[in-house]
N, C-alpha and C positions, 0 to 999 in steps of 0.2 A: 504493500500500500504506500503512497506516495500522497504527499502535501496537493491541494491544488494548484494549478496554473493561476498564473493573474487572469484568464478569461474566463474562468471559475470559480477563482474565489471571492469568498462572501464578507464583506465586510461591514462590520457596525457601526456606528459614528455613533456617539452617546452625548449630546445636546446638538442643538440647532443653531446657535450662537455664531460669531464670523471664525474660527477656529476649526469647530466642525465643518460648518458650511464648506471654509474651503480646503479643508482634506478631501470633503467629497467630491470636490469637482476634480482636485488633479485625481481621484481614486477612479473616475468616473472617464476622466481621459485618458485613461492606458486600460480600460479594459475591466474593470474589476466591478463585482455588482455590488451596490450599495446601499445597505439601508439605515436611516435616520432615528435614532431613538430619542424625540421631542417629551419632555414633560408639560410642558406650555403650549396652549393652544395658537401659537404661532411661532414664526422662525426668529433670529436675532439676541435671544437671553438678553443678556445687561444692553445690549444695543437696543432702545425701542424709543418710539416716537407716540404723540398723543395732540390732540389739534386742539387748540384754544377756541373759542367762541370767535373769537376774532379773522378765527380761517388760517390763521399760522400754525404751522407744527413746531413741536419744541420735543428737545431730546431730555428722554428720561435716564438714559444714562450720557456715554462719552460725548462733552461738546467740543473737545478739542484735536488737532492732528499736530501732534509732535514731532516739529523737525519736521526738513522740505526735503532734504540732501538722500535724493535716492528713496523715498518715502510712497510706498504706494497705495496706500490708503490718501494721499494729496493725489498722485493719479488718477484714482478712482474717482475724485472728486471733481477733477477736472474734466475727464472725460463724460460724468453726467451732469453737465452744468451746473453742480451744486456750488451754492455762494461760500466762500470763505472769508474772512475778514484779520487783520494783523490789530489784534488788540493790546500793546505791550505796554502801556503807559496806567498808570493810577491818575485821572486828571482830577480826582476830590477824594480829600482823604477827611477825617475829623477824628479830635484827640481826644482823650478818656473822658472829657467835659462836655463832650458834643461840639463844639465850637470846631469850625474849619480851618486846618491850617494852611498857611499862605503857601501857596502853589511854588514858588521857588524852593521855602523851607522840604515841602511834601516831597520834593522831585530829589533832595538831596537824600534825603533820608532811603529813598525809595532805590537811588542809586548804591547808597551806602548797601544796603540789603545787597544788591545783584550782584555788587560788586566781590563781598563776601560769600558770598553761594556760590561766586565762581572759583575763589579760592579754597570753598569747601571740597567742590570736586576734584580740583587740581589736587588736593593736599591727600584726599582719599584716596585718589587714583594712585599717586607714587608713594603712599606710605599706608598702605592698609595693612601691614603685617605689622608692623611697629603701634598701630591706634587703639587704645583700650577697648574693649570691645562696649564696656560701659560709659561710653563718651559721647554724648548726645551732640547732633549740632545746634542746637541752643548753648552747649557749652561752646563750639568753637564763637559761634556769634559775640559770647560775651569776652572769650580771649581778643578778638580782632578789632571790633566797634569800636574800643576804648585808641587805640591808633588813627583813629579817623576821625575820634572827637575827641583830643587830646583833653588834661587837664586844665590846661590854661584860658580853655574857649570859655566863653560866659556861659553860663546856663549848662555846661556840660554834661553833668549828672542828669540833667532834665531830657538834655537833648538823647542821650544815649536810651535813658530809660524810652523814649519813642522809638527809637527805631528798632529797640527791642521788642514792645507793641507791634510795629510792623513785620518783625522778622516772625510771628507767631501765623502771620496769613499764610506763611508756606504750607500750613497743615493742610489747606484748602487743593494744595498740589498731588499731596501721599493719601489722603483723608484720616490722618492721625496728627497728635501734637507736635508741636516741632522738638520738645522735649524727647519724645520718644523716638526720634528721626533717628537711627544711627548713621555716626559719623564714618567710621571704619568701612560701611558698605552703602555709603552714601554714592561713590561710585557709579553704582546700580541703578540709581535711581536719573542719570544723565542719559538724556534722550538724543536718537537723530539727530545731526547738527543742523543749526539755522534758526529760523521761528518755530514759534508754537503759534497754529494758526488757529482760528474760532472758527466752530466747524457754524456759519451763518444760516445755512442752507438746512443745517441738521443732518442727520448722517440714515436719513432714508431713501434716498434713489442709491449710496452707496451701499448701504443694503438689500436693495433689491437686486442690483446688478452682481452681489456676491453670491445670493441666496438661487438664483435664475437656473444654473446649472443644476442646483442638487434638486430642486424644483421640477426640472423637464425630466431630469432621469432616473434619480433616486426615490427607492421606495421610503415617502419619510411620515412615520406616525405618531401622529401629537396626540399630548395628555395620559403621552405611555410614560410613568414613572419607574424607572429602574430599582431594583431593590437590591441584587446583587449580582455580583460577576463570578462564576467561577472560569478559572483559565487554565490556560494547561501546565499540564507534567511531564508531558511528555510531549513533543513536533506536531507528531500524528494526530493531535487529540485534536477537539474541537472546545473553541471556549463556549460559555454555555452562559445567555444571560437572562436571571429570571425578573420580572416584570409582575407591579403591584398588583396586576388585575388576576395573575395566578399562569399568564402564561411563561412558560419555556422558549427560547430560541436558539440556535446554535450558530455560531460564526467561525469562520477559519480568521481572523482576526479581529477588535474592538479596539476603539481610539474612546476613550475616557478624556474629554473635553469640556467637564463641568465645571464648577469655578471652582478657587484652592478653600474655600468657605466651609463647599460641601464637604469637601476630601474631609478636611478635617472633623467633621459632627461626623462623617460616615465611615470612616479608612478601617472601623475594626469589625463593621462590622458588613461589606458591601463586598469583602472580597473572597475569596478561597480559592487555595489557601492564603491567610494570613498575611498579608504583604510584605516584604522584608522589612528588619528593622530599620536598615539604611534608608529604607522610601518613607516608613513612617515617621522618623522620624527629620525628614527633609520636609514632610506634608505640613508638620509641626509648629518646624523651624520658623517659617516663614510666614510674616503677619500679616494680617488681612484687616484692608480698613472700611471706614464706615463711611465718605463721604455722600451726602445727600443735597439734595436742591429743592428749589424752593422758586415756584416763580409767580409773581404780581404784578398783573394787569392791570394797566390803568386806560381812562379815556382817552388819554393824549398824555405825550411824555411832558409832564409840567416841570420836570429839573431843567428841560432846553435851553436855551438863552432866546431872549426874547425879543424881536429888533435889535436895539445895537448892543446888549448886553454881550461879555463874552461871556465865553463858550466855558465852563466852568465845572461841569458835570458830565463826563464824555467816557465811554468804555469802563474802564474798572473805577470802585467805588470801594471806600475802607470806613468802617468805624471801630476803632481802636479800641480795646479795653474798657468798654464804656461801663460809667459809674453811673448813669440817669434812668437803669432799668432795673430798679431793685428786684422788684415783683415775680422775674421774669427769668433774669439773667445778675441775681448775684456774686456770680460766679466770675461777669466779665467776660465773656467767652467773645473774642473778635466777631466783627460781619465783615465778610467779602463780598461783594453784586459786580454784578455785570450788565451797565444797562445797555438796552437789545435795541435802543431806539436810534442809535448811531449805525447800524449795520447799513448793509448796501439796499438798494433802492426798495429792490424787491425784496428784501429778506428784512427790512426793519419793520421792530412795533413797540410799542409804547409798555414795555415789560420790562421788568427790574428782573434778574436771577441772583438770588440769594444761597450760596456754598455754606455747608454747616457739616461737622467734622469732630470725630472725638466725640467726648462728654456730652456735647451740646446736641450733634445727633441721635445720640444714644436717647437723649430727654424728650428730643423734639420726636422722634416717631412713636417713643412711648406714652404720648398724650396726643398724639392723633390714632392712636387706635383704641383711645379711652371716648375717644370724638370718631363714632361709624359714619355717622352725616356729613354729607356735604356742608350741608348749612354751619352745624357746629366744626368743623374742619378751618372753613373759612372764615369764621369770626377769632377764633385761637390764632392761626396765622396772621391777620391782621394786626391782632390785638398783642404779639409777638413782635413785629414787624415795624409796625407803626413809629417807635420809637426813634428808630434809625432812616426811614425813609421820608419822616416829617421834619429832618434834618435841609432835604435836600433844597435849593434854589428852588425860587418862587411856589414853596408848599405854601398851603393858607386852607386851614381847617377844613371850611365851610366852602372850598369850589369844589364844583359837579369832576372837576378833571383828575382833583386829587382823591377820591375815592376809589380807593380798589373796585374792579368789576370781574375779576377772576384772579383765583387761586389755585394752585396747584403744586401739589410738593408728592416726593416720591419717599418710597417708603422700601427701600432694598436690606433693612436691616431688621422687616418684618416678614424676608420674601425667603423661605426656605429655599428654592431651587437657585436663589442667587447666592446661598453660602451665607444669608443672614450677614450683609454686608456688599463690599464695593469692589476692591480691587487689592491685591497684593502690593506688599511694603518693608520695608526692611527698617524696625525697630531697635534698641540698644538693649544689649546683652547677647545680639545675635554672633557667633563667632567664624563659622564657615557659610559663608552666605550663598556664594557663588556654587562652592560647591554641591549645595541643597537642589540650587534651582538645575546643575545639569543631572545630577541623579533623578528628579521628575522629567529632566528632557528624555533621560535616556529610558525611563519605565523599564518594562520586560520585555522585550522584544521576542524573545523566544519563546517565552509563554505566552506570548498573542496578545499581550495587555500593552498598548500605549498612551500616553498622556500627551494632551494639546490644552494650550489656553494661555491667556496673558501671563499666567508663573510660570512657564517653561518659555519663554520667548528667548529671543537674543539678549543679550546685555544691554542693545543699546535701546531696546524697544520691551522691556518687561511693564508691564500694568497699563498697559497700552491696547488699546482695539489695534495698531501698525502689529504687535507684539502678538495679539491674538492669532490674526491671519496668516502672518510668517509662522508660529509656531504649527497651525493646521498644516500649512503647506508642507513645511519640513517634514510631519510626519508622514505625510501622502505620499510624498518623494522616498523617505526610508522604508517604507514598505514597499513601492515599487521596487527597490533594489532587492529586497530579499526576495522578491521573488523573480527577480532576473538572477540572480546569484543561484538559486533554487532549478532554476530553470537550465542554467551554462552545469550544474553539478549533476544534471539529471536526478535529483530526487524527488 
């Protein structure tokens, strides 16, 4: 008895997300049949989209393409007309008092951060064997800052204490604190080179044009929940996947493509046998954050500038450490926005996006699912909200244009099949980082089990939808090879 051919054998994809999707398609273009095993009643996982009243779609997961340099999730996006937009500038920031600070001060400050973040990589990149492993980059921040706002400057202590305020919005990058950011495997976390673009357009024609392939040919069945894998012992065998509703399937191979969330709630008890210690404890290793969004609609973008007022309120939006929302936010927890009203012609509308991360997430989904109603959902958001966004240029209580008319926030850390969370991140205490993530790249090959998803991606593309899709490929591509190898060995 002999393995089968690639134009026989059966292969399983286990999510529908851009990973899976495109394993399936290169699996689907050399020959191999394919089938999809969806838990959700559509394609894309963390990729998904939702339409405002307004007639715009906005993404409930990735809004960003990191890095241009050879980047082909920006290909994708160019080729289906979708808007992109270079959002790199904070044009209004405000300090733990609510009050706005002056746009030269905001842009120094703003610069100090990038400037140190670059030296964080730089530093991580040629000295991560020598870096504590316990060394957060908040710690490097507060080594560094102090150099760029020496002691002699007035206000120094005040001034540094902001821009440490600002250096805490990176969390809105990893979806964890910048506290917990390790510095040693910060590395990791450097993207693609060039911009990080705003995906304006939202990331649905490039999901559909991913999705399209496994769509025409693959057999893909949604709201099949996986329960567990057994895989093989031996070449010969067949891996065997059982499914919640009580059915059996057999595959001559399985790409396990779910997010690292799941791995982890499920790794002891989804596989058989047992998964090696090595893999369990790289499923572990590796932390997974909780970034979530938040977005409010209004009439008309009222922060604009107004005739000849300037321009004041533009792209990214900060409120710092604020001390004015006891009720709410005792804690202080930053706000990051992104307002939508600056995008390109056809892709702008009068919506603010609000990134919430850590702690703050963690509170915020757990009292919208204390709130089932829309109605009650969106007076809590508001009523969350309101503080920081009645902040902005020309609010005024009582106009028709400043009341919210849509809410909408996501909720991935209430979402079982998303891992109860967001995206993979590399924390402090972690010690072999890299080496975690290529033990998941490399799964079990011989036992028919392999792994895709943004935690196995390249280095330069990890917790990335870019990261996702290469890591599917790559696995499409390694399988092809074994079974050209299989094929040249006659077995």
């Amino acid at each position: 008895m002999t393995m089968a051919s690639k134009s026989r054998a059966h292969i399983a994809v286990v999510g529908a997300g851009l990973s899976g999707l495109r394993c399936a398609d290169v699996l689907l273009q050399n020959g191999f049949q394919v089938s999809i095993l969806e838990g959700r009643d559509r394609v894309g996982g963390r990729v998904h989209q939702t339409q405002l009243s307004n007639g715009h779609w906005i993404d409930m997961g990735p809004n960003w393409i990191h890095g241009t340099t050879g980047n082909v999730i920006l290909d994708l996006a160019m080729d289906t007309g979708t808007g992109i937009d270079d959002i790199d500038e904070v044009s209004c920031a405000f300090d733990e008092t609510g009050v706005k600070l002056d746009v030269a001060e905001s842009l120094r400050y703003e610069t100090i951060m990038w400037e140190t973040i670059d030296d964080a990589f730089a530093y991580s990149t040629a000295s991560e064997a020598e870096i504590d492993p316990k060394k957060s980059l908040m710690d490097f921040f507060r080594e560094k800052v102090p150099l760029k706002i020496p002691d002699d400057e007035p206000n120094a202590a005040a001034k540094r204490n902001t821009v440490y305020q600002i250096c805490e919005t990176w969390g809105a990058f990893i979806g964890s604190p910048v506290t917990k950011q390790s510095l040693k495997f910060f590395w990791l976390e450097e993207c693609i080179d060039d911009e990080n673009l705003f995906c304006a357009g939202t990331y649905r024609k490039v999901l559909q044009r991913v999705a399209k392939p496994a769509g025409d040919k693959a057999d893909i069945s949604f709201n099949t929940i996986v329960d567990s894998i057994t895989y093989k012992k031996e070449a010969k065998e067949k891996v065997t996947v059982h499914v919640k509703d009580g059915k059996i399937h057999e595959f001559d191979e399985v790409v396990v493509t779910v997010p690292l969330g799941w791995l982890q709630k499920n790794k002891n008890k989804a596989f058989d046998p047992p998964l090696p210690t090595s893999l369990t404890s790289a499923i572990d290793a590796i932390s997974y954050g909780c970034l979530e969004k938040v977005y409010i609609s209004f009439p008309e973008a009222f922060w604009r500038a107004k005739d000849d007022q300037p321009e004041t309120a533009k792209g990214f939006i900060q409120w710092v450490s604020p001390t004015y929302h006891p009720e709410h936010n005792a804690s202080r927890w930053p706000q990051e926005a992104v307002e939508l009203s600056s995008l390109g012609n056809d892709d702008a509308h009068p919506t603010l996006l609000f990134y919430t991360y850590g702690e703050q997430s963690q509170w915020f989904t757990s009292e919208l699912t204390k709130r089932p109603e829309k109605r009650d959902k969106t007076e809590f958001i508001i009523q969350y909200f309101k503080p920081y966004y009645s902040r902005l240029p020309n609010y005024m209580a009582d106009a028709v244009v400043c009341q919210p008319v849509e809410c909408v926030a996501t909720e991935w850390l209430n979402d079982e099949l998303a891992g109860n969370g967001s995206y993979g991140n590399f924390q402090v205490g972690l010690e072999r980082g890299d080496e975690h993530i290529k033990t998941m790249r490399e799964g079990l090959p011989d036992q028919g089990l392999w792994f895709a998803g943004e935690h196995t991606a390249p280095y330069v593309a990890l917790g990335t939808s870019t990261g996702a899709y290469l890591s599917g490929e790559a696995v499409g591509e390694r399988i092809l090879e074994k079974y050209e190898e299989l094929k040249f060995s006659g077995k």
